[in-house]
C-alpha positions in Angstrom: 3.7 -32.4 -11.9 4.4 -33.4 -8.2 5.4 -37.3 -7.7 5.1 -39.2 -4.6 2.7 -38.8 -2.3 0.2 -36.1 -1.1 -1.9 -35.9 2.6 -4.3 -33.0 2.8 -6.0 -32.6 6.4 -9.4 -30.9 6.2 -9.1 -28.1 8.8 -5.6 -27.3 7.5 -4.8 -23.2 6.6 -3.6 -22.4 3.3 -0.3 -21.5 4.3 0.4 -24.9 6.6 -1.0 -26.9 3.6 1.7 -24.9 1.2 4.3 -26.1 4.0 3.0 -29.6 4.3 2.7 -30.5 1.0 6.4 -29.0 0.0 7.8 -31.2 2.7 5.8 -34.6 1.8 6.5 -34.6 -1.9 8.5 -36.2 -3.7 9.5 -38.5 -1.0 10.6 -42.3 -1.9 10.9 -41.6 -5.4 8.5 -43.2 -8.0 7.5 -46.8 -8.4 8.4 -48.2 -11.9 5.2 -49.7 -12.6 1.3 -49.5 -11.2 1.0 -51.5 -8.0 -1.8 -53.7 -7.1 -3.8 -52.5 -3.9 -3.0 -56.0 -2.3 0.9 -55.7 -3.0 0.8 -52.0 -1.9 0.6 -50.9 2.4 -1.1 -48.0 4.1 0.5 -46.6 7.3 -2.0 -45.0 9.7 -2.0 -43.9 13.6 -4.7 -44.1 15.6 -4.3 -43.3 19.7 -0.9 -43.4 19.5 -0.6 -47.1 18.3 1.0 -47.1 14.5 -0.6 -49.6 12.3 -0.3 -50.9 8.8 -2.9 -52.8 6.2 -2.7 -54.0 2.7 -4.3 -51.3 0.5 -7.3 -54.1 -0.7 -8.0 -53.6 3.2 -6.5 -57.1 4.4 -3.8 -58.0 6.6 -4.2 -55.4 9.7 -1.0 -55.3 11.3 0.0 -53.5 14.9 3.2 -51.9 13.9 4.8 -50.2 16.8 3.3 -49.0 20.1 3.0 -46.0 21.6 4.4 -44.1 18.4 4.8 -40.7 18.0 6.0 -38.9 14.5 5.8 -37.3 11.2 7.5 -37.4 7.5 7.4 -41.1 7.8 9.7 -42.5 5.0 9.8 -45.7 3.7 13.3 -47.9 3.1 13.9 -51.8 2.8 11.8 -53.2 5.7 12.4 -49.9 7.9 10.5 -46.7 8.5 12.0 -43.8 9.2 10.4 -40.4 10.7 10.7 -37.9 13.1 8.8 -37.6 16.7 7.4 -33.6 15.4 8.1 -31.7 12.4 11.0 -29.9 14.4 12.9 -32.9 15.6 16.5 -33.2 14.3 16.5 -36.8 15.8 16.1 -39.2 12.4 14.5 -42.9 14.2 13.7 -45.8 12.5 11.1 -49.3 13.2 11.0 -52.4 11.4 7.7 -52.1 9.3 6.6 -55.5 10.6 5.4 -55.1 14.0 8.8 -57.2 15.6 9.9 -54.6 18.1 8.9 -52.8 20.6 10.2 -49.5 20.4 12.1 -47.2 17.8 16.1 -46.9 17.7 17.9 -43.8 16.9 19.5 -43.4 13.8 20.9 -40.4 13.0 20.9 -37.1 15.1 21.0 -33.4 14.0 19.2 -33.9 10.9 17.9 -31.4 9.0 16.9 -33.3 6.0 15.8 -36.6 4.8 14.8 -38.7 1.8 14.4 -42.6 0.3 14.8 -43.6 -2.5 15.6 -47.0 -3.9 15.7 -48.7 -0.6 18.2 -46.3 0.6 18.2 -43.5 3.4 19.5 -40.6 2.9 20.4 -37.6 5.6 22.0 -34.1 5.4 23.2 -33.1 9.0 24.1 -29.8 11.3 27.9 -30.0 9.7 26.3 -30.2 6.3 27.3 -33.6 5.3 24.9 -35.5 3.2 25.2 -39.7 4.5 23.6 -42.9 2.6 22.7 -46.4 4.2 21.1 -49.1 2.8 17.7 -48.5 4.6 18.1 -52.0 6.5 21.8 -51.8 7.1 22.8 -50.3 10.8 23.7 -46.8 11.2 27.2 -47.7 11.9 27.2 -48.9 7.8 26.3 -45.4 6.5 28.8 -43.6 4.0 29.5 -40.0 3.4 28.5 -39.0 0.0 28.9 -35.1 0.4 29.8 -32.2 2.2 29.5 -28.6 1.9 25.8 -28.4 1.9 24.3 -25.4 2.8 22.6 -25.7 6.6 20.9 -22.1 6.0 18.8 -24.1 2.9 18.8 -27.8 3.6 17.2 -29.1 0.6 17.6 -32.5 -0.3 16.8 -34.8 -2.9 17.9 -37.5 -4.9 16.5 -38.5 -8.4 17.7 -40.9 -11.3 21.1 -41.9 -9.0 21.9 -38.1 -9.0 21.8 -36.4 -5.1 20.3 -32.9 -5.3 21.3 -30.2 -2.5 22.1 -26.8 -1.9 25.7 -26.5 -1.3 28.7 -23.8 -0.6 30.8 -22.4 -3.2 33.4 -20.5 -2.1 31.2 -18.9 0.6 28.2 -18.8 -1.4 25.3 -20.5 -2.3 24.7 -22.5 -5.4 21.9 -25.4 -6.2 24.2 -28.8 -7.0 24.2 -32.3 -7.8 26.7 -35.5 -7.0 26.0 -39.4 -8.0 24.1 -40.9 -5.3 26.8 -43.2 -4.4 29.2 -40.0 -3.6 31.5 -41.0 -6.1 32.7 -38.5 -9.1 33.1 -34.7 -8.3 29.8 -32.2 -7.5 28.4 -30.4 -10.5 27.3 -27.2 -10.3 24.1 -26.4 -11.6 23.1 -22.7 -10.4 24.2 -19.7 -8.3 21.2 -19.7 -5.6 19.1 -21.9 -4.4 16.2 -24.5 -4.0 13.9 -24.0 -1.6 11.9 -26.9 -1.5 11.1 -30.0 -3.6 7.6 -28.0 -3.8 10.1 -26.4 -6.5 11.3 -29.5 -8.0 9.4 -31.1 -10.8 10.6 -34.8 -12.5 9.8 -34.9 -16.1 10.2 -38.0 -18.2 14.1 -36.7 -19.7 15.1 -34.3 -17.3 14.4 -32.2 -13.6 12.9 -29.2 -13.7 13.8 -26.4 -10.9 12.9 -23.2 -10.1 16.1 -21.7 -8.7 15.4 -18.2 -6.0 18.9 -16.8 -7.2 18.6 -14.1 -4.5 17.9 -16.5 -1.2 18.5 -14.6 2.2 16.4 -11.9 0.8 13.3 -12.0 2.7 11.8 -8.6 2.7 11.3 -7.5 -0.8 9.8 -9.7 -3.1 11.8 -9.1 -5.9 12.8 -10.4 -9.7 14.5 -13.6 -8.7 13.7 -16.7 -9.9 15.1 -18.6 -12.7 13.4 -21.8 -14.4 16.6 -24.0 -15.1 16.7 -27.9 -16.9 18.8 -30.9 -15.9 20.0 -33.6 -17.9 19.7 -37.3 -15.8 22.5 -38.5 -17.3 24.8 -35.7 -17.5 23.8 -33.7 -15.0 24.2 -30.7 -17.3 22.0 -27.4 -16.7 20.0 -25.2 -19.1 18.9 -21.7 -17.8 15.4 -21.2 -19.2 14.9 -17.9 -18.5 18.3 -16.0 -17.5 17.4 -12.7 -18.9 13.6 -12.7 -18.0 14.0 -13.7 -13.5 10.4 -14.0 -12.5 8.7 -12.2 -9.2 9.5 -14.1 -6.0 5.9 -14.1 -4.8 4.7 -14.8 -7.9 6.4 -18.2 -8.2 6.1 -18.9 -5.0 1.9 -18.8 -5.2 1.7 -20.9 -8.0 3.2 -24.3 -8.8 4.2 -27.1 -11.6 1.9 -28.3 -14.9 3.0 -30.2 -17.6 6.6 -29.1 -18.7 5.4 -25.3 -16.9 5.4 -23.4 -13.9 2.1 -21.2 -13.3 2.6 -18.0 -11.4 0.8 -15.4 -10.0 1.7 -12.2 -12.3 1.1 -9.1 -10.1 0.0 -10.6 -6.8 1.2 -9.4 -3.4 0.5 -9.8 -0.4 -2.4 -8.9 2.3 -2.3 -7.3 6.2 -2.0 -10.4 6.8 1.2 -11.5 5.2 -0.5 -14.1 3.3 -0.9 -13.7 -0.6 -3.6 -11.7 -1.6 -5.1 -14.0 -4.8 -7.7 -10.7 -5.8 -4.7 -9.2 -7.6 -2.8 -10.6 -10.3 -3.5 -13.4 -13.2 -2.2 -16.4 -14.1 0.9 -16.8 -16.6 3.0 -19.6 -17.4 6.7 -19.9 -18.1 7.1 -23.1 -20.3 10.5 -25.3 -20.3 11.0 -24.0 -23.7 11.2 -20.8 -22.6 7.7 -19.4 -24.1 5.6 -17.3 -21.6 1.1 -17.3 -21.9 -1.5 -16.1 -19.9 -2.9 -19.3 -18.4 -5.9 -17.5 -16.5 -7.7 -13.9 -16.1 -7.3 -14.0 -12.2 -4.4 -15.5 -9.8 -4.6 -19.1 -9.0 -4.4 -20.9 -5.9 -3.5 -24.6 -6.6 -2.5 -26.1 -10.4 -1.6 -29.4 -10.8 -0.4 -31.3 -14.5 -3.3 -33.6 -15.8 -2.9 -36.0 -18.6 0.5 -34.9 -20.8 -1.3 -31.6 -22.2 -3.6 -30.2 -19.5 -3.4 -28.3 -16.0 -5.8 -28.1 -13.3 -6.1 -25.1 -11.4 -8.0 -23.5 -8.6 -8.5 -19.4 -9.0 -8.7 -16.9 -6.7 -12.8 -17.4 -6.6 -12.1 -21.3 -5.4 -13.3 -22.5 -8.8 -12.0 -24.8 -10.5 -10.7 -24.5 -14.2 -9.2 -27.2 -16.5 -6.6 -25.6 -19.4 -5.5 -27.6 -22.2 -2.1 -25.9 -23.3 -0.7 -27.0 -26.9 1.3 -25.0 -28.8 2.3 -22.6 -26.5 -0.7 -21.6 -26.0 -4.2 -22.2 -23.9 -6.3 -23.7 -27.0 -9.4 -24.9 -24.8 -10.8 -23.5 -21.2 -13.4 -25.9 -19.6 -15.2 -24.8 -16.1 -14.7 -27.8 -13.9 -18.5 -26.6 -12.1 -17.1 -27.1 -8.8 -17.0 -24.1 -6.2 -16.0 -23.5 -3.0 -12.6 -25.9 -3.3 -9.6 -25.2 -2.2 -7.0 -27.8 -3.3 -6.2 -29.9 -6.5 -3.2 -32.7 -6.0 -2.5 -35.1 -9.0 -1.9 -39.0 -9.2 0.7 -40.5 -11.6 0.3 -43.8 -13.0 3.3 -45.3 -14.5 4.4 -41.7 -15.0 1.6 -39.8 -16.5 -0.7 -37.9 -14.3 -3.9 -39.9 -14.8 -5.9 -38.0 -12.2 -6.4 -35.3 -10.3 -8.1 -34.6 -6.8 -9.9 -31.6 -5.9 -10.9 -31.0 -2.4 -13.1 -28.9 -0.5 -15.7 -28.4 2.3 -18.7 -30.1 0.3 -16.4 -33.3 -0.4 -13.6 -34.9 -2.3 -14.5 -35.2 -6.7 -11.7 -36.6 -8.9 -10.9 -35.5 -12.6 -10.2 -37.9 -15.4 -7.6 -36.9 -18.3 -11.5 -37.0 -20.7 -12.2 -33.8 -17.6 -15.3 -36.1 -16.0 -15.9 -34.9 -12.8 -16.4 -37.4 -10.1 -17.5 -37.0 -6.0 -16.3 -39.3 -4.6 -17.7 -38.5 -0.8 -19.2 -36.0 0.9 -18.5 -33.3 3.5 -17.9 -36.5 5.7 -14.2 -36.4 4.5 -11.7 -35.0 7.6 -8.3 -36.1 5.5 -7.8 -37.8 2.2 -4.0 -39.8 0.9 -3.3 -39.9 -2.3 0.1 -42.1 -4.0 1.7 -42.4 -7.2 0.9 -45.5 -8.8 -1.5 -46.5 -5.8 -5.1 -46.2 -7.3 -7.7 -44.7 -5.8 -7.8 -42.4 -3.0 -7.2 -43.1 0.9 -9.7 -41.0 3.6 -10.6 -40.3 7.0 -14.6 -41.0 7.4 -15.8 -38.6 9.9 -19.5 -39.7 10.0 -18.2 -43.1 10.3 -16.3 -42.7 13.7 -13.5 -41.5 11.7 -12.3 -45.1 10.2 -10.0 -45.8 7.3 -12.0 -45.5 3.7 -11.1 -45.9 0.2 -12.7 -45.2 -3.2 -11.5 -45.6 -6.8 -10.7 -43.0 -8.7 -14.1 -43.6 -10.7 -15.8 -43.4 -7.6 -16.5 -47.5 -7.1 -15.7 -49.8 -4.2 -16.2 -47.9 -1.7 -14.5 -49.9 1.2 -14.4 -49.6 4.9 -10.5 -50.4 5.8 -10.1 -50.6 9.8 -12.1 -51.2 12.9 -10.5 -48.4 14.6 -10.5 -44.5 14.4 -8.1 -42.9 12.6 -5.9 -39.9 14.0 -3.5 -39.8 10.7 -2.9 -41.7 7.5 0.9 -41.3 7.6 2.4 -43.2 4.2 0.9 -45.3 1.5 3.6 -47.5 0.0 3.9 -49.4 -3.6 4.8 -52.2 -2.2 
């Protein structure tokens, strides 16, 4: 399962959306407990002007003006983004709307992440710095160095800092304490290439390790599903002897304590994946490999602590219940013609699931009742651990600020102005 937050824009292509939501999740960590909508914050730009209002739709608040950026992060009372994906300059704002312009933080950044009220930032020289996220910049530490610039992954989970680092001249997947103290421990020969290929389970982080990285012609036999211990930051090869297809892994995505890949796909003229060949398999953390589906799938995402829900190559949607090992019930979802299925943890468990596509926005429940929630009115939809319900852009309603439960009740308008992006939605 994916934890953070998830923003899905209507018009996007498959392959941006892959992008997008690889670089979005898992960003800020997961709050400890469900939040209520009046203690939780939605962050939103409209005509340049970035705003913010309490997520029960009170409290509208003109955050900074003229504001340009993306990958907004959120630590102590600051924001931090970028002006465009392909910035390297890391800025910050106070979240309250007290000044008047952003300050520079960090430049030559190539990755960032919150967590805890922290910032943290892996730069050009491949050093990996940590501030307290309303300290100056002139307080931040160095916690690492060696990282890996070719893959600049970041992340930080259970006070353990995850990157891709440089042993001896060659690439390896790591981990150090958050605080940079103690020495780095290695975890894998290869690398990570994107939290898209991180998944935090209740006892340990999952990863799906490419142990061949810089190549990028063939797809070949690569991939290796490896365990890590929290609190030891020990590593368990799943499947040493058994490396999966490249392309396959890289189609599919995370269930509950699985990865789903695409057995047998390849690629169109195109250079995009070509979903009419290949089927469905899963690699379970206990090593254990079934056939999750008859025909490759496009999205999965965990539901509940025993399900997955998944989009095929037909863009219908399928719920699997896996026990055992094995798929012991199939259930058609009766939705066509969708195209994306993100999940919603609450206090850890994935409660629901949304599934988008051009006839509207329906929501699954772990019971697998179907719920639309809108119409074809939706232009972009928000989603946030631990934040209930579901943030949207209104299109037939001069493109304002909605939300709806995740039953499909209280319906609520939530600004006065149009919306150009819903940027962040915040716990707290």
């Amino acid at each position: 399962m994916k934890t953070g937050y998830t923003y899905v824009q209507r018009t996007i292509c498959t392959l941006l959306l892959f992008t997008l939501i690889a670089a979005v999740t898992l960003g800020g960590g997961t709050a400890a407990q469900a939040a209520s909508l009046s203690q939780s914050t939605v962050y939103y730009e409209s005509d340049g002007v970035l705003y913010k209002v309490s997520a029960d739709g009170s409290n509208t608040t003109e955050v900074l003006i003229d504001f340009q950026g993306v990958d907004l992060h959120a630590a102590g009372s600051y924001l931090y983004y970028t002006q465009t994906a392909s910035s390297t300059t890391l800025l910050r704002v106070p979240n309250d709307g007290s000044s008047d312009a952003a300050e520079t933080f960090a430049t030559d950044v190539l990755s960032y992440y919150t967590d805890n009220g922290f910032i943290y930032y892996l730069d050009a020289t491949g050093t990996i710095y940590r501030a307290n996220g309303n300290s100056d910049a002139s307080t931040v530490s160095k916690i690492a160095d060696k990282a890996d610039t070719d893959f600049p992954f970041l992340l930080v989970a259970k006070g353990r800092a995850y990157y891709n680092a440089l042993v001896n001249g060659n690439t390896w997947i790591v981990s150090k304490t958050s605080n940079g103290s103690g020495a780095v421990q290695r975890i894998a020969a290869g690398a990570v290439e994107g939290r898209y290929f991180t998944n935090q389970a209740k006892n340990e982080l999952q990863l799906m390790v490419n142990t061949d990285p810089y190549e990028d012609f063939y797809s070949t036999n690569a991939v290796v599903m490896y365990k890590v211990n929290y609190n030891t930051g020990k590593a368990t090869a799943v499947n040493p002897k058994a490396k999966l297809d490249v392309n396959a892994v890289y189609s599919g995505g995370w269930g509950n304590n699985l990865y789903v890949y695409n057995k047998g796909i390849d690629l169109d003229s195109n250079k995009d994946y070509n979903y009419a060949k290949g089927k469905a398999f899963a690699l379970t953390t206990s090593a254990k490999t079934l056939q999750l589906h008859n025909k490759s799938i496009r999205e999965v995402s965990a539901l509940g602590t025993d399900k997955v829900v998944l989009i095929d190559a037909d863009k219908k949607a399928y719920a699997k219940t896996v026990s055992g090992n094995k798929v012991t019930k199939s259930a058609n979802l009766n939705l066509n013609n969708v195209t994306y299925v993100a999940n919603q943890l609450t206090n850890g468990t994935a409660t629901a699931a949304y599934i988008s596509g051009n006839n509207g926005l329906y929501s699954v429940n772990t019971a697998l009742k179907v719920t639309k929630l809108t119409g074809d009115e939706w232009d972009a939809f928000h989603i946030r651990d631990d934040v209930a319900g579901l943030f949207y852009i209104n299109a037939k309603d001069q493109y304002r600020l909605y939300h709806v439960q995740t039953g499909g009740t209280g319906k609520k308008v939530m600004s006065d102005v149009f919306l150009d992006n819903i940027l962040l939605v915040t716990p707290y």
